[in-house]
N, C-alpha and C positions, 0 to 999 in steps of 0.2 A: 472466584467466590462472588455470589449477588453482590450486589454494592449497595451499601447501605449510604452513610455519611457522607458525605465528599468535600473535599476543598478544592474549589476550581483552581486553573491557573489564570484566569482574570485577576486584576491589581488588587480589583474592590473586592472581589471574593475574597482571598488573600487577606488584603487588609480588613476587613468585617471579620475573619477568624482569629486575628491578634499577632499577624505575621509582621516584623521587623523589618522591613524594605529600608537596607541603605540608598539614598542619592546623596552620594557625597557631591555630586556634579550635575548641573542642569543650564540647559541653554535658557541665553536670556543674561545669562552671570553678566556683573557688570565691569569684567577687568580683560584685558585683550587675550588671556588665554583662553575664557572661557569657563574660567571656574571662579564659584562663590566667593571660596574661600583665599585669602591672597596666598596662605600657605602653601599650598598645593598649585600640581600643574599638570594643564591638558597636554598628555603625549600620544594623541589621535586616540586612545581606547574610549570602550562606554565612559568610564569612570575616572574620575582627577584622582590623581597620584604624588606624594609627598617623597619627594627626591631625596629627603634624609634617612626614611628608612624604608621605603618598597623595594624589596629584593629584586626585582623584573626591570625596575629604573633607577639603579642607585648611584645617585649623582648627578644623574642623566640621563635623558630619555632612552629607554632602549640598553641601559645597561645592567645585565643580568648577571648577580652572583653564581657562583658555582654552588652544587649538591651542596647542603650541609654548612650554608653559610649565610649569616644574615647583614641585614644593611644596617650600618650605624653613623649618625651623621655624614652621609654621603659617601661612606666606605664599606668594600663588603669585607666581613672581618669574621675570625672566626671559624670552627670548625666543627669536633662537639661539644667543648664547652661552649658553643652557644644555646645549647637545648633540642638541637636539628635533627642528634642522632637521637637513636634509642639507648637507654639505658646500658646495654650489652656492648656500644658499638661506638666505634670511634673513627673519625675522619682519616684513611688511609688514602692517598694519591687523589685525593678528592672524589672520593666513595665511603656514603657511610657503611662501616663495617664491621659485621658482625665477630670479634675478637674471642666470644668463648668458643667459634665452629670455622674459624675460617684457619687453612693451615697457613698460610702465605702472612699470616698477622695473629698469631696464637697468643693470646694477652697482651697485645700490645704490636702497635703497627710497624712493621719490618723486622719480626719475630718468626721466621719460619720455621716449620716442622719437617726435621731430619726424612730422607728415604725413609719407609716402612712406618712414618707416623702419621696419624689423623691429631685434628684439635679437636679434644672434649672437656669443656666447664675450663676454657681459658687454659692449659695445658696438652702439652705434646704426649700424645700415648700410643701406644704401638695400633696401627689397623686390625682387622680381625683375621686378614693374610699372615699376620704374622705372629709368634710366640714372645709371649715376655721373659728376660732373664735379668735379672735385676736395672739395669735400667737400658739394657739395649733392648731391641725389636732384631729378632732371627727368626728364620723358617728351620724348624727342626729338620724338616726332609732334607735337606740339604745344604745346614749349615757344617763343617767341622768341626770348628770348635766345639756345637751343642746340638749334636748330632742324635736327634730321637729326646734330647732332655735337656735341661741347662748344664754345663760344665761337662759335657763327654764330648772328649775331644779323640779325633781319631788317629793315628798313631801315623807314622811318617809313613808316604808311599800308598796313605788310604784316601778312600774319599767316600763323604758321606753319601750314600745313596737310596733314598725313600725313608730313609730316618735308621739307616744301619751303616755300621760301616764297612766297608768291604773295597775287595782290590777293583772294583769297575764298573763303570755304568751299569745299567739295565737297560734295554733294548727302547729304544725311542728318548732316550735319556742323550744329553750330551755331556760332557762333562767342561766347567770353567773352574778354571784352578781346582781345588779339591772338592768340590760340589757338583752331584750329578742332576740338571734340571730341564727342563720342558722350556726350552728358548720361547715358545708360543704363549705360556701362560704363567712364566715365571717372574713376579714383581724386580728380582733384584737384574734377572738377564733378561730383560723383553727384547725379544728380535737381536738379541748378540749379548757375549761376554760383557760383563759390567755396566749394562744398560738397564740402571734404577727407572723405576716408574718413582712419582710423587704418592706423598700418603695416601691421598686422594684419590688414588688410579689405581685402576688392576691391570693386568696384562689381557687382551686377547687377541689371539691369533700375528702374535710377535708384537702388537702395540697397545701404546699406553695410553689406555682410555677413562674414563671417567665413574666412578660406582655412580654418581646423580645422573641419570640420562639426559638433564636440564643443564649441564655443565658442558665445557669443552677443554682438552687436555693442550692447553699451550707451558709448554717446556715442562717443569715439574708440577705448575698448579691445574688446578680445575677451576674453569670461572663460567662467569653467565654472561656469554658473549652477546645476551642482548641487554646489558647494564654497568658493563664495565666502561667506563672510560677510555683504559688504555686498550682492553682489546674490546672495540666497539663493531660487533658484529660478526669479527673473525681475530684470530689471533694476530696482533701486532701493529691493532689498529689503531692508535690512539685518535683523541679528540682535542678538538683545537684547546686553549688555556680559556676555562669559562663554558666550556660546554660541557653538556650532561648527555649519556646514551641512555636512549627512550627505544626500548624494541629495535635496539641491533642496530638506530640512527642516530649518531653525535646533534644535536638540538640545541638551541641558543644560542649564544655566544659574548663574547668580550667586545667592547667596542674597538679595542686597541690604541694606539698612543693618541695622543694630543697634537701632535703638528699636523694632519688633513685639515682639509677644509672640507665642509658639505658633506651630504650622506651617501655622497657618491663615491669617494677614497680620498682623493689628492695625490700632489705626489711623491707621500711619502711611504706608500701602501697599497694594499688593496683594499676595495670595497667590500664594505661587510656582506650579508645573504641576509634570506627571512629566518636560517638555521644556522648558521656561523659566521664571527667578528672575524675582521679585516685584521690583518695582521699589519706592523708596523705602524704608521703614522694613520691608519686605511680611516675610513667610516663606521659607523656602528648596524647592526643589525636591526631589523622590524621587531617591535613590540609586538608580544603576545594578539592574536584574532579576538576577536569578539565571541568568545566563548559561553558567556556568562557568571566568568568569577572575572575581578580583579587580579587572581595571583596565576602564575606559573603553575600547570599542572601538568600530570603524565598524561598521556593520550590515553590510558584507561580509567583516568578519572572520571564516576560516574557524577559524583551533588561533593563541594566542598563546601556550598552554604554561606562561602565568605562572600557573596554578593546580596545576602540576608532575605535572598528566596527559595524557598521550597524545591528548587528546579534541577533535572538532568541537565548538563552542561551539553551545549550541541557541539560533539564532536564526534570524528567517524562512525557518522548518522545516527546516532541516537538524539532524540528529543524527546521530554517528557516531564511529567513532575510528580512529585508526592503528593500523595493524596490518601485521606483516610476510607476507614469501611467501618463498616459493623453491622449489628443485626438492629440497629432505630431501639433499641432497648434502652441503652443508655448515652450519656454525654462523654465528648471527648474533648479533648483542645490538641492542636500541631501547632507548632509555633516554632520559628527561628529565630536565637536568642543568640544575646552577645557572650560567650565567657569569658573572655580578654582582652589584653591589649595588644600581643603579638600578634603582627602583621600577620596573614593568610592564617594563621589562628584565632582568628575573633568570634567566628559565629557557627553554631550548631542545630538540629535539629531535633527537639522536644516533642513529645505524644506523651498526653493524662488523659487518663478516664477512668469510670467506673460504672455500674448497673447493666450492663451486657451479659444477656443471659446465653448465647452460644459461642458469637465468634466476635472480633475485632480485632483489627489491626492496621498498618501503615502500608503501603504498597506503593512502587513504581516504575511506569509501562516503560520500556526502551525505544520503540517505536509506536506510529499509529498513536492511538488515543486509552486512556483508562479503559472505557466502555468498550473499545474495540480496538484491545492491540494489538500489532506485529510482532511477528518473532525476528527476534535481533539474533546475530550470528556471532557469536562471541568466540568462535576455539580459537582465534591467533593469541588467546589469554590462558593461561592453566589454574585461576580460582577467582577469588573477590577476595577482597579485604575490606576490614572496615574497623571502627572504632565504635567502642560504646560503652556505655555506664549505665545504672540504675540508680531513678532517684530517689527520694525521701522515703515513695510511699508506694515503691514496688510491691507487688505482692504476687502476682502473675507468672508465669512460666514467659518466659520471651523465647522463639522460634523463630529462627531464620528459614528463609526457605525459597526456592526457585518454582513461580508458575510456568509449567511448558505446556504445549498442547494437548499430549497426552496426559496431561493432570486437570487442566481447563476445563470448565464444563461449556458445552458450547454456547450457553446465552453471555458467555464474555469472552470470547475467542477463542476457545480451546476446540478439541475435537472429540473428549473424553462423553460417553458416552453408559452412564451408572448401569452394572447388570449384579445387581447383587447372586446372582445363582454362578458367576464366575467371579465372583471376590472381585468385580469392578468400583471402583469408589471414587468417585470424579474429589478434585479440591483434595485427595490425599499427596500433596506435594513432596517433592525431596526436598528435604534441608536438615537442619540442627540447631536441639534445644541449645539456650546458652547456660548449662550447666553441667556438673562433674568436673570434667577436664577442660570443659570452656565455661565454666563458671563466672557468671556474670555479677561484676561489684558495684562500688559506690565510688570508683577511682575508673579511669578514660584507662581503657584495655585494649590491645589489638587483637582481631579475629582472623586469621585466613583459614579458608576451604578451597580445598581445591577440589575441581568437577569431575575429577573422573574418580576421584576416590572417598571426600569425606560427606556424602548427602544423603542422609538413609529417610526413607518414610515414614509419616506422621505415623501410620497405625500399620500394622502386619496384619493378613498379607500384601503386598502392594504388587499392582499390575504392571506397572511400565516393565517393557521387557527389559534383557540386559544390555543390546543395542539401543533400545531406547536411552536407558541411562550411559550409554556412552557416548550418546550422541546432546549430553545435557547442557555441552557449551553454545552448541549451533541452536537450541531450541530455547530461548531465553523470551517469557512472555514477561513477565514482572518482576523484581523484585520485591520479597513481601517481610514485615515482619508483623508475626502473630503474638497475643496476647489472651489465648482462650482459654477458660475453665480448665482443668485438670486435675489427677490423684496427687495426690499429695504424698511423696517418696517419703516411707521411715527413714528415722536411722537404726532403728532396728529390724540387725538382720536377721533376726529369731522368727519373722511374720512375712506372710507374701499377700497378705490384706495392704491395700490400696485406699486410707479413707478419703472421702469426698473432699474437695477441697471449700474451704469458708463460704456463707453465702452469695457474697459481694464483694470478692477479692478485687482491689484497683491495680491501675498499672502504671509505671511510672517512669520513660526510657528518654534514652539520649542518645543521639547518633552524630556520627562525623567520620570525613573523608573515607568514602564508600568507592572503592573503586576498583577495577579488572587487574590483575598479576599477571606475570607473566613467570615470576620465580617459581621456585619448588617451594612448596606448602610445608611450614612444618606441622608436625604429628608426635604421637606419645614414640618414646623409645626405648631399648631394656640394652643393657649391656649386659652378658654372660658371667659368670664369676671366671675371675683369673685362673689360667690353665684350661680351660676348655675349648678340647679339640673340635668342634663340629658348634660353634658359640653361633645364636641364634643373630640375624636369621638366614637361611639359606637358600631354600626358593631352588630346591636342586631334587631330579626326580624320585621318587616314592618308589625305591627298588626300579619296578620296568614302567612303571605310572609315573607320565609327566604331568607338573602340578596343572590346577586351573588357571586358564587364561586371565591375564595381566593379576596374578597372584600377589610380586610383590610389591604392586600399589598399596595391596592394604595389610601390609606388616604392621605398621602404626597400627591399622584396628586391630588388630590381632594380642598388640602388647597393650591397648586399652582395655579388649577382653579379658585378659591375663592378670589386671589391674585390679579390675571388675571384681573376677573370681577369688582373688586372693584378698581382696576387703570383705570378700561377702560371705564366703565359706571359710577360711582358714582362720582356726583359735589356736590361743598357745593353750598346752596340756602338758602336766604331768612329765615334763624336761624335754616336750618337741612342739611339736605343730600337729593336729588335729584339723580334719575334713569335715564340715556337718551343713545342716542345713535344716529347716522345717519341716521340709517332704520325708523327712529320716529321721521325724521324733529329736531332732537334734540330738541325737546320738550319731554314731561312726561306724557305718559298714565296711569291714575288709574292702569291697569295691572300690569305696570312696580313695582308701587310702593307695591303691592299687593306680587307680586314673591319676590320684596326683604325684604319685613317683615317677610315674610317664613322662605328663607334663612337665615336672619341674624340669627332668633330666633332658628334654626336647629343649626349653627354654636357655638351659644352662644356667640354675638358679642350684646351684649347689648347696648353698643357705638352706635354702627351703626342702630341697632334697632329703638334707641329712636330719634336718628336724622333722619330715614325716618319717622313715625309718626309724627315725630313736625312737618316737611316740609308739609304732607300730611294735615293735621290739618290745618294749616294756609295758606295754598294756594289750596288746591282741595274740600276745604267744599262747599256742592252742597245743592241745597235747598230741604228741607224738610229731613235732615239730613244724603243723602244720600254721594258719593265722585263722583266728579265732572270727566268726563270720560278722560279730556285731559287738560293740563297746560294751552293750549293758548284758553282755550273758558270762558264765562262766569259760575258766579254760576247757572243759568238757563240753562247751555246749556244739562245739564243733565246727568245720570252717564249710566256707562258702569257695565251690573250686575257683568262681571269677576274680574272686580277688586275692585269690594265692597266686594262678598264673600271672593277673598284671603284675604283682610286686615282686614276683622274681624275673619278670620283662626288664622291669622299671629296674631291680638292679644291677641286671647286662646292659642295659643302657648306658646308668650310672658307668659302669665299671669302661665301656669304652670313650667316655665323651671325657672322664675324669682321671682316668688310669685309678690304680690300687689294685693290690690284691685282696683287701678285705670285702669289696663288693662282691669279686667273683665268686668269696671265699662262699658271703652269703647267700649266694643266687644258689649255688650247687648244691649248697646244703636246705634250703627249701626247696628247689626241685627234687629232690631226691624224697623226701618225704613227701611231697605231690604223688609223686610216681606210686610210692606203695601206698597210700590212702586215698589222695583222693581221682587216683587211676586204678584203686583195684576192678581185677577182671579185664584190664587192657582195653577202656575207653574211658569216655570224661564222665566221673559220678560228679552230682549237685553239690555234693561235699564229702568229708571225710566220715558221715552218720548215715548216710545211706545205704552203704553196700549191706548185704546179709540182715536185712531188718525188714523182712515179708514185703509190702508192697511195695518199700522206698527202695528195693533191690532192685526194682524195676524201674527207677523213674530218669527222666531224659533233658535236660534244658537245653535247648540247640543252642543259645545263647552264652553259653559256658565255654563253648568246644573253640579253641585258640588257634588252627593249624599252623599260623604263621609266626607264632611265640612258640610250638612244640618243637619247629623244625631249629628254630632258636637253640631251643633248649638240648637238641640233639648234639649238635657239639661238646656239652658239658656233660652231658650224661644220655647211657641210649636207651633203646628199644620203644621211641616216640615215632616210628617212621607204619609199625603195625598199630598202635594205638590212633593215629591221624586217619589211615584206613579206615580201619572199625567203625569211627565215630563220622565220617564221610558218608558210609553205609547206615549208618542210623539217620543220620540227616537226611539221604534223600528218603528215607520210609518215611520220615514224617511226614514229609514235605507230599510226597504221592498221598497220602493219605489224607490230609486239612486241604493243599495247596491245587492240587491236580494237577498237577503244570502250571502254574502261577507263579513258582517261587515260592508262594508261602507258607508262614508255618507257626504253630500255637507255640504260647511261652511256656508249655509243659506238654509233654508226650510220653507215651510210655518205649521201654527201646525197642521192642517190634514196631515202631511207627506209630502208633494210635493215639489221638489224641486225648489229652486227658485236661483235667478240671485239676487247676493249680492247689485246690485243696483238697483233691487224692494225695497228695503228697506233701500236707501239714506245710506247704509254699504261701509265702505272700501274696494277697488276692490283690493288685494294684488298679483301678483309675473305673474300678465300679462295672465292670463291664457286666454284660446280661448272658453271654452266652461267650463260647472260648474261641481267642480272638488270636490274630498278629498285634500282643500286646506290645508290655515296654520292656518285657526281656528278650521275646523277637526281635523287636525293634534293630537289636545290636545287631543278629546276625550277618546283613549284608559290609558291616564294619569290619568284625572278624574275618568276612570270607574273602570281602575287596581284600585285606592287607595282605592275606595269600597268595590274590590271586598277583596282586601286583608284585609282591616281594619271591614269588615264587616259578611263577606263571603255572600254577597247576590247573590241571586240566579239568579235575573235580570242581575246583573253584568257578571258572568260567562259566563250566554247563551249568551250574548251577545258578550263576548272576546271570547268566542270558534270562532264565525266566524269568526271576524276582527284575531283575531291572527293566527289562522286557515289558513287563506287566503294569509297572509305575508309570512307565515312558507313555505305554500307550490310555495311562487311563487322563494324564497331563499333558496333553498339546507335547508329545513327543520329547516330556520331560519340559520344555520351557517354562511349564507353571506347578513344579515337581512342590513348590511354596505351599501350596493344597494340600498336601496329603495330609489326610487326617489319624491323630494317635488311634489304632482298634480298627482295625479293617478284621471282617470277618471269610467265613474259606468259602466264599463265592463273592470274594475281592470287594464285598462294600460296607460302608463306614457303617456305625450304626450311632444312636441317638447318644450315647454317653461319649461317643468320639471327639475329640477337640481338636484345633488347628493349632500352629504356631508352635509345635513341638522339635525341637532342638534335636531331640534324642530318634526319634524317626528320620527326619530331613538330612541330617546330618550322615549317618551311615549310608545314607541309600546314594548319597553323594559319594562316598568312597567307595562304595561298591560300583557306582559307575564310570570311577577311574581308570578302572580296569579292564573300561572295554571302548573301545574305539567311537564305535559307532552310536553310544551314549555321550558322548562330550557335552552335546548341549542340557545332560539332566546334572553332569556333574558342577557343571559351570551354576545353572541357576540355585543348586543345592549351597555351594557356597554363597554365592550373594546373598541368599533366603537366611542362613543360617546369622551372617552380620549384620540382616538387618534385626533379628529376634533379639542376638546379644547383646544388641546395641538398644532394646525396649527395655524400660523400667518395669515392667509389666510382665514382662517374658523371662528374666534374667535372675530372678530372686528365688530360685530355685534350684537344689545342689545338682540332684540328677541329669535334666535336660543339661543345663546348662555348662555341665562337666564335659557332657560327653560331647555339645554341641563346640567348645575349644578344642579339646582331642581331636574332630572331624573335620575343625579349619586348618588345626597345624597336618595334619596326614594330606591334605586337598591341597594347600601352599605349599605342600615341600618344604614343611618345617620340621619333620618330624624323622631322624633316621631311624635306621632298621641297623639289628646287631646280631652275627657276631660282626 
């Protein structure tokens, strides 16, 4: 971004902006160590040091307490009741540790979790390998005692086998005592008879490995072999007594006993290092380098400020400092301020202003210069962390965000290049607002993002490619955090009005110890309701469609989505749960309720499940058994076929992810009256008011027709295998007819093919179009056909997604910028003026539609990223339609979504 404001790093620059520079120490002092004060003592660093309580010297020069432990009159003492840990975490083996998630210290350090358990909110609960039965963790497939269920135990001389029991294995099966299991991927046999994996670990390929890919499996636990102490690097490593692992290297050290002499050893030990104390009587280790703070820091510490300047700390090559921006509109102040008295705690970094009428914010370069920086290479790191608050007189949106070159515009290093007629927009950075789920307060909060998964675009659509953004560690120009204008988010979810935000909103932030990670990031999470077989998330392939690449990175976004939509669209009604939204009159389309029994049953939110059915049950029963099309019409007014099909989907879903037989009771019993109404004449009618009513006898929505939920339904009830037919043969008429070979096809046709005008057929006119378009009931088709094609491999399907995806691919740099397509293409494939971007409900299908074919990966890959960064806009997301179908299209794309029977 131009640079407006600046604050050099010259002293007097600095100092002339109100900046707090400690010298506790300056030469000249007039006592033999060289420090002012007699308190304190020169131990070679910039800065004089107070041997009573500096953690890095306590007692003594060069004497560094351990993680989690501070200096008190010349003692390191303490562990977390000193304040070191985090709230959650408590001093285990001299690591602070996170007690509600860690198995090996489950509420309490030296508390481990049994075989078959994970820690979650400070107790031991069964993993999601495994089934709960009152308070053990077993695997039904193969347990005997609870073989297929809790308490079925199988009878002498059996053994349980795939969740049955019976006299013998199955074929690839071995059997260990009365359980027949898969030695390669079974938790309790990995690689042999009674060889448990830890809670933590799955089995693959006979060993016991890790679910966090940032973990390593040393005996039962999973650890972060580059921060654990004892296994510092690799399993079994421990570090000396007083040293901390920094990225996989033991660091610091103890000085060891008191009988050496000199800092060489003596001879009662050995001689300390620059990284570890001397053991026995030895020497002590080197004080910390000249970094730029006084304290002890990790080697991805970017600014801790406790040297009370604005500055990157110079360490594996970064150099640099903060410095302000803005548009010269209005006044700012940065200043580094003291908040306390605890050592390496004292001083932070403050930014106020107000009168800026486009941009403003704090920024800083890692290399090179503000004006001309370099790109820093940061992937031996997997996110940033930092600290922050808001103060008095916040009023601004605060934005974190990463400059890289493809976001830069080149008059300050970048290479980014503005083409508006390809949706290029230089200065549109990756990062994240600090609100909703990183909601930013008035209390010192921790932030981590991690780079390959939590950094979505200021505005959609966003250019960097998907390699681009994988490669967002190595390309690191700035650090920035913004402060600009913005809409102002309702809390009502009745409106998807956006009003201006105040004239003159000020800003008011605080920052502290900003620095590189190397842990796993945490993220939002959803646990399943108990008893669910197939509990979210899974990341496992889409019938013959394997998900998109690095899918489950963003399971967290997936369950923020999920979070999202259930705040925003789901009311309680009439003794369930209700779907609505603005764009639906805030009324309840069959659809609505049809998509969220999908969802919830994918999710494993059984809660929510059984309260849209009750709702749907007791207020959309339609006569002759079908579901009534919309909340506000009578039982006569008739159903809509799309949302009769999803909600007898959604309860074979239900019915296998939860068992019962009253879901199946009810799937077969809506099917069936699907079949005679709204299948009369053996193909998909609009609804159960169509058939035999002069021109709607005629009428066709290609977006209706399910193949890969009929072929479902055929197991429970038949003659779907001629109606699939049928309605394949009308599809491609329509499609020769609007599409030519394009794939496309109008949200209304007549069934000989022809296109028709959605109000021939008394149909919803949606999104204002001038002439008849691939609207927003199009739109689905390539969703319905991908799940076919994937769940089925049918042949009609494919020929049919070669065009339609074919045609997208090529009108989008070969689907990499598939972000573009716009809502309303007409049938010589181009958009027209009423057309919009950033549509959920387009992007998202054509993304599943291109799972299913090979040689599309790269449109299906960008269709996902596209779609999380929409979900993730305040802008894009407050709408039921899009944004229903644009979660359906992420869990189908992640391999989160099974197929049934």
């Amino acid at each position: 971004m131009p640079s407006g404001m600046k604050v050099r790093g010259a002293l007097s620059s600095v100092l002339g902006f109100g900046l707090v520079w400690v010298a506790s120490c300056s030469s000249g002092s007039p006592d033999s160590s060289g420090c002012q004060d007699p308190a304190l003592t020169d131990c070679g660093g910039p800065f004089c040091v107070n041997l009573d309580s500096d953690p890095n010297n306590c007692g003594m020069c060069g004497k560094a307490c351990s993680a989690g432990q501070s200096c008190s009159n010349g003692n390191c003492v303490g562990g977390s009741a000193t304040g070191q840990c985090a709230p959650t975490q408590e001093l285990c083996g001299g690591v602070c540790t996170d007690i509600q998630s860690n198995a090996q210290h489950c509420g309490g350090c030296g508390n481990p979790c049994a075989s078959g358990q994970i820690c979650q909110a400070g107790q031991c609960t069964c993993s999601v390998a495994f089934n709960t039965c009152g308070t053990e963790c077993v695997i039904f497939k193969s347990d005997p005692n609870h073989c297929g269920a809790c308490n079925n135990k199988c009878a002498e001389g059996e053994v349980c086998n795939q969740g049955m029991c019976s006299a013998g294995c199955s074929a690839g099966f071995e059997q260990c005592g009365a359980s027949c299991v898969n030695k390669q991927t079974d938790p309790q046999h990995c690689g042999g008879c009674n060889n448990p994996c830890g809670g933590e670990q799955m089995c693959a390929q006979g060993q016991c490995t890790c679910n966090d890919p940032g973990k390593k499996a040393c005996g039962a636990a999973c650890v972060d072999v580059q921060s654990d102490p004892a296994n510092c690097g690799d399993c079994g490593n421990p570090c000396a007594a007083g040293q901390s692992c920094v990225a996989g290297t033991c660091m610091g050290g103890d000085p060891g006993g008191s009988g050496g002499t000199g800092n060489t050893g003596g001879t009662g030990g050995t001689a300390g290092t620059p990284n570890a104390g001397g053991g026995g009587a030895g020497g002590m280790g080197e004080p910390p380098g000249d970094i730029g703070t006084p304290c002890a820091v990790s080697p991805g510490m970017i600014s801790d400020f406790e040297a009370g300047m604005p500055t990157v700390l110079t360490q594996e090559g970064r150099v640099g400092t903060w410095e302000a921006f803005g548009d010269n509109a209005g006044k700012q102040t940065l200043t580094v301020e003291k908040i306390g008295d605890t050592p390496c705690q004292e001083y932070a970094l403050h930014t106020t202003g107000q009168g800026f009428q486009s941009y403003v914010g704090i920024s800083a370069n890692m290399k090179g210069t503000d004006a001309a920086p370099e790109v820093y290479d940061a992937s031996k790191y997997t996110g940033i962390r930092f600290k922050a608050k808001k103060g008095a007189n916040q009023a601004r949106p605060v934005r974190f965000n990463l400059a890289t070159p493809f976001t830069e515009g080149a008059d300050s290093g970048g290479t980014c290049v503005e083409d508006v007629n390809k949706d290029i927009r230089c200065y549109n950075h990756l990062g994240r607002f600090l609100t909703n789920d990183y909601e930013l307060t008035d209390q010192w909060k921790t932030f981590t993002f991690c780079f390959d998964r939590d950094y979505y675009p200021l505005f959609v659509p966003a250019h960097p490619s998907n390699e681009e953004r994988r490669s967002l560690a190595s390309n690191v120009l700035k650090i920035q955090f913004q402060f600009n204008k913005h809409k102002v988010i309702p809390n009502d979810a009745s409106t998807t009005t956006l009003p201006d935000p105040p004239a003159d909103p000020s800003f008011d932030f605080w920052l502290d110890d900003i620095e590189f990670v190397t842990e796993e990031c945490p993220g939002p999470s959803f646990t399943s309701s108990a008893g669910s077989q197939i509990p979210f998330p899974q990341n496992k392939p889409y019938g013959m469609c394997m998900p998109v690449t690095d899918a489950a990175k963003f399971n967290g976004a997936i369950v923020a989505a999920y979070n999202h939509w259930k705040r925003q669209f789901v009311v309680d009604a009439n003794g369930g749960k209700r779907i609505t939204g603005p764009d639906v009159d805030n009324q309840t389309p069959s659809e609505a309720m049809g998509y969220g029994m999908m969802i919830a049953a994918a999710m494993g939110d059984q809660e929510a499940f059984d309260a849209f059915w009750s709702y749907t049950k007791q207020n959309l029963n339609g006569t002759g058994g079908v579901i009534r099309w919309r909340s506000d019409v009578g039982p006569d007014g008739g159903s809509a076929t799309d949302g009769d099909i999803d909600i007898a989907y959604g309860l074979m879903m239900a019915a296998k992810q939860w068992g019962g037989a009253q879901y199946t009771s009810d799937a077969q019993a809506l099917i069936q009256a699907i079949l005679t109404l709204d299948m009369k004449g053996g193909f998909t009618r609009p609804g159960s008011n169509y058939p035999d009513r002069g021109v709607l006898d005629q009428a066709y929505n290609p977006s209706y027709f399910g193949p890969a939920w009929y072929r479902a339904f055929q197991t429970l009830t038949g003659q779907w295998s001629a109606i699939i037919a049928k309605d394949y043969q009308i599809l491609n008429a329509c499609e020769a007819d609007f599409g030519k070979g394009m794939g496309l096809v109008p949200d209304w046709c007549y069934t000989d093919g022809r296109k028709a005008n959605p109000g021939d057929f008394m149909a919803q006119v949606v999104g204002g179009f001038t002439e008849i378009v691939y609207g927003y009931d199009a739109a689905r088709v390539p969703w319905r056909i991908g799940a076919d094609a994937c769940l089925s491999g049918s042949n009609e399907a494919i020929a049919y997604l070669n065009k339609l995806i074919g045609f997208f691919a090529s009108k989008y740099e070969n689907g990499a910028r598939i972000e573009r397509l716009y809502a309303g293409v007409n049938s010589g494939g181009s958009t027209l003026s009423q057309s919009v971007q950033n549509q959920m409900s387009f992007i998202g299908p054509v993304g599943v539609g291109a799972l299913a074919l090979p040689m599309h990966r790269t449109t299906a890959d960008r269709a996902f990223r596209a779609v999380l960064d929409i979900i993730e806009n305040p802008e894009f997301n407050r709408r039921y339609y899009p944004t229903t179908l644009g979660l359906i299209t992420l869990l189908q794309m992640s391999g989160n979504f099974f197929a049934v029977p």
